[in-house]
C-alpha positions as CSV (number, residue, x, y, z in Angstrom):
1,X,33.4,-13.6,58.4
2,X,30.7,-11.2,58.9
3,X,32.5,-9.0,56.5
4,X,32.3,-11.9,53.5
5,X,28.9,-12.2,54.2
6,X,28.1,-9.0,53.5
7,X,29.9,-8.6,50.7
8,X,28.3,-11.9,49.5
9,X,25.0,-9.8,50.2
10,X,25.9,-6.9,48.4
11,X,26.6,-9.2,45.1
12,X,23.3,-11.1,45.2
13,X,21.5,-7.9,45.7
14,X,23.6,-6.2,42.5
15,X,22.9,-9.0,40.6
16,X,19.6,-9.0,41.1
17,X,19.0,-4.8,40.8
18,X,20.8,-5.8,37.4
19,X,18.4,-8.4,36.3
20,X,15.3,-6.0,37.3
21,X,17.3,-3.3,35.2
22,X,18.1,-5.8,32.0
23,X,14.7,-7.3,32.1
24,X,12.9,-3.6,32.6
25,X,15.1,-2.1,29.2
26,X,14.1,-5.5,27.5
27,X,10.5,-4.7,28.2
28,X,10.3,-0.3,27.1
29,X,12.4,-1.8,24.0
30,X,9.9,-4.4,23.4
31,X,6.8,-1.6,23.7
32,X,8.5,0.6,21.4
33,X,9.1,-1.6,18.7
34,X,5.9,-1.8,17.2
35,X,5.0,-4.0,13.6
36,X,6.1,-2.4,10.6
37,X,4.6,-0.5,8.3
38,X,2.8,-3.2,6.2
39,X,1.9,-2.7,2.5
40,X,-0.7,-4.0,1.1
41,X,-1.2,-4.7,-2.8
42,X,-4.7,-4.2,-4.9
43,X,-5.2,-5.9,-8.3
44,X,-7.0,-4.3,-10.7
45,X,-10.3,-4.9,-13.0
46,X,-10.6,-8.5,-13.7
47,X,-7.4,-9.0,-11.4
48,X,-6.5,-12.5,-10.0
49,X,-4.2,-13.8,-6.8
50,X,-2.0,-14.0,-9.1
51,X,-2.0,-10.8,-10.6
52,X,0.4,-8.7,-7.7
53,X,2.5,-11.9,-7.0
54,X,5.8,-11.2,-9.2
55,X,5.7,-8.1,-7.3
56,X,5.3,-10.0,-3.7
57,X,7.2,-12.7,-3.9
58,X,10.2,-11.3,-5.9
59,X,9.9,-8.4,-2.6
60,X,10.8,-11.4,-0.4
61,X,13.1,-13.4,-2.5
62,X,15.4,-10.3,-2.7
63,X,15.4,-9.5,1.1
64,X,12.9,-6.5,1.3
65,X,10.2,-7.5,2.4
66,X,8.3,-10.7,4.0
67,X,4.9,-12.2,2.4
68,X,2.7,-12.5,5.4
69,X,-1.3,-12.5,5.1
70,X,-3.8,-12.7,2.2
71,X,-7.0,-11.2,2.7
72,X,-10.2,-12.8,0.9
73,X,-13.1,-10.2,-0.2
74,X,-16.6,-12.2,-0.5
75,X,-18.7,-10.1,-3.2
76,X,-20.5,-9.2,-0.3
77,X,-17.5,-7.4,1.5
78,X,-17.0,-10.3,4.0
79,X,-13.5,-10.8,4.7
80,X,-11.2,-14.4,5.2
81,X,-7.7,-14.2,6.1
82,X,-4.6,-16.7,5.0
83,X,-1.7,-17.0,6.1
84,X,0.6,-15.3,9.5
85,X,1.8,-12.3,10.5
86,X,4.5,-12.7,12.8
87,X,5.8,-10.0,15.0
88,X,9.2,-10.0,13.6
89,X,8.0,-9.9,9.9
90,X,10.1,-7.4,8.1
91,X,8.6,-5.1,6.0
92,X,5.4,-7.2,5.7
93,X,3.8,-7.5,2.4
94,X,-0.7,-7.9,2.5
95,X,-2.4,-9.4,-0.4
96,X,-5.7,-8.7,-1.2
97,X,-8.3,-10.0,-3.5
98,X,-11.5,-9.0,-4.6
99,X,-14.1,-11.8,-5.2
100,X,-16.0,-9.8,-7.3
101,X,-12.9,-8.9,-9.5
102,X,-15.6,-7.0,-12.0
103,X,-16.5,-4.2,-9.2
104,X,-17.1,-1.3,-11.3
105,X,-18.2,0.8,-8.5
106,X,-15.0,1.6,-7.0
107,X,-16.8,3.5,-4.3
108,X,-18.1,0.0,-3.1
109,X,-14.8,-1.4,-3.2
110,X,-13.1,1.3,-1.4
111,X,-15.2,0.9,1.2
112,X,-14.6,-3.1,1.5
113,X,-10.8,-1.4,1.7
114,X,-11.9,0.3,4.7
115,X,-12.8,-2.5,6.4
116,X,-10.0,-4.1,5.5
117,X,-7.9,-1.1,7.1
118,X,-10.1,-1.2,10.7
119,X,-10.0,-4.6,11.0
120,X,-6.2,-4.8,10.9
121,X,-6.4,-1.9,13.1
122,X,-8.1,-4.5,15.8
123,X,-6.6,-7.3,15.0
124,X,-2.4,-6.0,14.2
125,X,-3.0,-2.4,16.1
126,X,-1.5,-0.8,12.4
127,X,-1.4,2.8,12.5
128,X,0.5,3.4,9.5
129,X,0.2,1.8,5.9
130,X,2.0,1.5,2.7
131,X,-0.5,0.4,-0.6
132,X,0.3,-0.4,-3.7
133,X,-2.6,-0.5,-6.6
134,X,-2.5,-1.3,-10.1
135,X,-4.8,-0.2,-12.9
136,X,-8.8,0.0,-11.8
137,X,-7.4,-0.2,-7.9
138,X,-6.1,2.5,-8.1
139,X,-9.3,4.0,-8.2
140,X,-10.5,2.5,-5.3
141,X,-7.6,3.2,-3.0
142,X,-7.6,6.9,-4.5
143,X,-11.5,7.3,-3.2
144,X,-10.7,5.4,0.3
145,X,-8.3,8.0,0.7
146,X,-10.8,10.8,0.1
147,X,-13.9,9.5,1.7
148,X,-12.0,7.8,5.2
149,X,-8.2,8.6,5.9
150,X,-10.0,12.0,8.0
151,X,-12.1,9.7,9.9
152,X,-11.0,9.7,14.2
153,X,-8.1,7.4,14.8
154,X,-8.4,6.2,11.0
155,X,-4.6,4.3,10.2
156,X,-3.5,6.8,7.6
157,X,-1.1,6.4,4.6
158,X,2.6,6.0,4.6
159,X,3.5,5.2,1.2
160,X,1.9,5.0,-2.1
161,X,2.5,3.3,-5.5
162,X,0.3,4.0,-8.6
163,X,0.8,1.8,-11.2
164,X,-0.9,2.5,-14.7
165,X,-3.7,4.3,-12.9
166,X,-6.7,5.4,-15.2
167,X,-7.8,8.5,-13.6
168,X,-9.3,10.0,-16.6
169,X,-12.2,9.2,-18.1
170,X,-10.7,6.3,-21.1
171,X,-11.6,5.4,-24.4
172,X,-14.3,4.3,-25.0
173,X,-13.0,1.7,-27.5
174,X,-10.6,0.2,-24.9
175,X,-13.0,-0.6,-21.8
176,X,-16.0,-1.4,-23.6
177,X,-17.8,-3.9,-20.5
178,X,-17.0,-1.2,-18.1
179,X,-19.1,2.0,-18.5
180,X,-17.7,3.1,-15.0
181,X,-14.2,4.1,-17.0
182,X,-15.6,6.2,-19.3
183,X,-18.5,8.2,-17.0
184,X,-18.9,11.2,-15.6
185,X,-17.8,9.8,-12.0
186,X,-13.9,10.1,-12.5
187,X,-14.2,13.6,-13.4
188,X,-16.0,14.6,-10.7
189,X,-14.0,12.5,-8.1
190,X,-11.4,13.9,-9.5
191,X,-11.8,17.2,-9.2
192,X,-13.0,16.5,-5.8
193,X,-9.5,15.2,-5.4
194,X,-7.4,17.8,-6.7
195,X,-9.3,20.9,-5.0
196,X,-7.4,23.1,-2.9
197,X,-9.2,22.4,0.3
198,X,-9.4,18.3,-0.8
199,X,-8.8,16.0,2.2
200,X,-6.2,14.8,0.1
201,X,-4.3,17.6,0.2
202,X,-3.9,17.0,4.1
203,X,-2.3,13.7,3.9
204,X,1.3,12.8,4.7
205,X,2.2,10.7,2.1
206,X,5.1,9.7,-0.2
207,X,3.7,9.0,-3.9
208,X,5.4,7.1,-6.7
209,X,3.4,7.1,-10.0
210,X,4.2,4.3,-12.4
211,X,3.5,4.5,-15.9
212,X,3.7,2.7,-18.6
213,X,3.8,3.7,-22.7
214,X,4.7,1.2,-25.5
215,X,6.0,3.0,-27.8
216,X,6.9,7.0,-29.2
217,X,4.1,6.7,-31.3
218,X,1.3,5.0,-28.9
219,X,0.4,7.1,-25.7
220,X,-0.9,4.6,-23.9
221,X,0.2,1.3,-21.8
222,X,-2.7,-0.7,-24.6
223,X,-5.5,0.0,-21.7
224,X,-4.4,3.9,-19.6
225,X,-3.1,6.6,-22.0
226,X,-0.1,8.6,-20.5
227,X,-1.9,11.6,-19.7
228,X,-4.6,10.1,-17.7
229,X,-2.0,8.5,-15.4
230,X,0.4,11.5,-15.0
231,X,-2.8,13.3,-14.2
232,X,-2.3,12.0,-10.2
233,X,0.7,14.9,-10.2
234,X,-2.6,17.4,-9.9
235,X,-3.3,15.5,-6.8
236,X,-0.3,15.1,-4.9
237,X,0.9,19.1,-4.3
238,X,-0.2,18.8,-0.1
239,X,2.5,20.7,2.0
240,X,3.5,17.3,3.9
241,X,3.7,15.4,0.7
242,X,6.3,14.2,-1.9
243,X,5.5,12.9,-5.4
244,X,7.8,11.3,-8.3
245,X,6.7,9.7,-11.5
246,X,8.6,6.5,-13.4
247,X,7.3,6.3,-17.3
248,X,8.7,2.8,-18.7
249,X,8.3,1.8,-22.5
250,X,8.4,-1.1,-24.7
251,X,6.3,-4.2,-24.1
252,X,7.2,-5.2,-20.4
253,X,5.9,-1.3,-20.0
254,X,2.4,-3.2,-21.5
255,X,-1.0,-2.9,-18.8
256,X,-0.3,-6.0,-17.3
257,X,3.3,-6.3,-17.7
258,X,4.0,-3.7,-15.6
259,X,3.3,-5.9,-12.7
260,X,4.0,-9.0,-14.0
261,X,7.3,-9.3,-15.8
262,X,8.9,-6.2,-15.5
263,X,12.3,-5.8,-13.1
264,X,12.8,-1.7,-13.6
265,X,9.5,-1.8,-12.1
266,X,10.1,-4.0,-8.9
267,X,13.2,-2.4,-8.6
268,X,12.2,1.0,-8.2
269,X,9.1,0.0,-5.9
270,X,11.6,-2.0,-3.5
271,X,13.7,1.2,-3.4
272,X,11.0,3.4,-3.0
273,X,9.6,1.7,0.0
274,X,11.9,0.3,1.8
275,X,14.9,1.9,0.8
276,X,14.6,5.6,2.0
277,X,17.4,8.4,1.8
């Protein structure tokens, strides 16, 4: 008898050391199984909610990725967010937009993207982001990456997608209502940004560079000539950094096609992303 009840004794106690073991790995897997990476996605000049969602939502409809948040700039920087984030969320996709969608001053815009950045730092505890910019945000993300990814404890850069990015000074023909595109501020933020000793130079980051070009005989995407996009290789040459380029052509390669109806283009985003080697 005594000997039953001790055995009896012996299970309940194994079963319950094995429910404080099951219950402790359930918890350390829990804490190491942090949100991922989020990306977030900038219009560009004159850019609308609209203007990233093929992108976004065609992400989601083929399984890479989950649309989670949207994050509302006022014109004077204050933010609103829409939408949920759920723990489980994979590969979660950010949208942001700009109320004042005519910023020329992308050094006031980069930093309403740093406050973006810290406050999903508080709020989502993200230490690592993916961003994806098109045409004049491009500019903007380019300068937040200069002026704040050395800041202490800063989230930094994961991975990066350029899409017909005017880092040149353009035409003046093409933007006329924006003398910011054709001053003297992208050549000297640019140089800034290729030097050897550049901030940028320090980051680890993955780069894809998207450009577009309508035909053999026109250069340009009707907005960014070719060379001023493929210009960002001069950038990207850090030891702890990768950088490819993608030139489409034909009209879906047009300024805003690129973003909005073109499948070569969402495909090799998705890939690049959140299909790593």
């Amino acid at each position: 008898m005594k000997n039953k009840l001790l055995i009896k004794i012996l299970l309940i106690n194994f079963a319950v050391s094995l429910g404080f073991l099951t219950n402790a790995q359930t918890t350390f897997a829990s804490s190491n199984n942090p949100r991922e990476i989020p990306t977030l996605f900038f219009h560009g000049f004159g850019g609308t909610v609209r203007s990233m969602d093929y992108l976004i939502d065609q992400s989601q409809a083929d399984g890479y990725a989950t649309r989670t948040l949207t994050i509302f700039v006022s014109k004077k920087g204050k933010l609103s967010f829409d939408g949920t984030w759920p723990k489980n969320a994979k590969n979660p996709e950010i949208q942001v937009f700009f109320g004042n969608n005519h910023q020329s001053d992308y050094h006031k815009t980069a930093k309403w993207i740093n406050t973006i950045i810290l406050t999903l730092q508080k709020r989502y505890q993200i230490t690592r982001f993916n961003a994806v910019a098109h045409s004049w945000g491009n500019n903007a993300v380019m300068y937040y990456l200069f002026k704040y990814s050395d800041k202490k404890n800063q989230p930094q850069i994961d991975s990066l997608v350029n899409i017909a990015a005017p880092m040149q000074v353009l035409n003046r023909d093409i933007y006329r209502r924006n003398p910011w595109r054709y001053s003297d501020q992208l050549t000297r933020d640019f140089d800034k940004y290729t030097h050897p000793d550049s901030v940028m130079r320090q980051l680890h980051v993955r780069e894809l560079n998207i450009i577009g070009q309508l035909s053999k005989e026109d250069h340009f995407d009707k907005a960014v000539p070719v060379s001023s996009a493929k210009s960002l290789k001069k950038v990207f040459k850090g030891p702890l950094q990768t950088y490819q380029a993608r030139l489409f052509t034909g009209n879906r390669a047009e300024h805003s096609a690129l973003t909005r109806r073109n499948p070569k283009v969402l495909h090799d985003i998705e890939h690049f992303l959140w299909q790593r080697n």
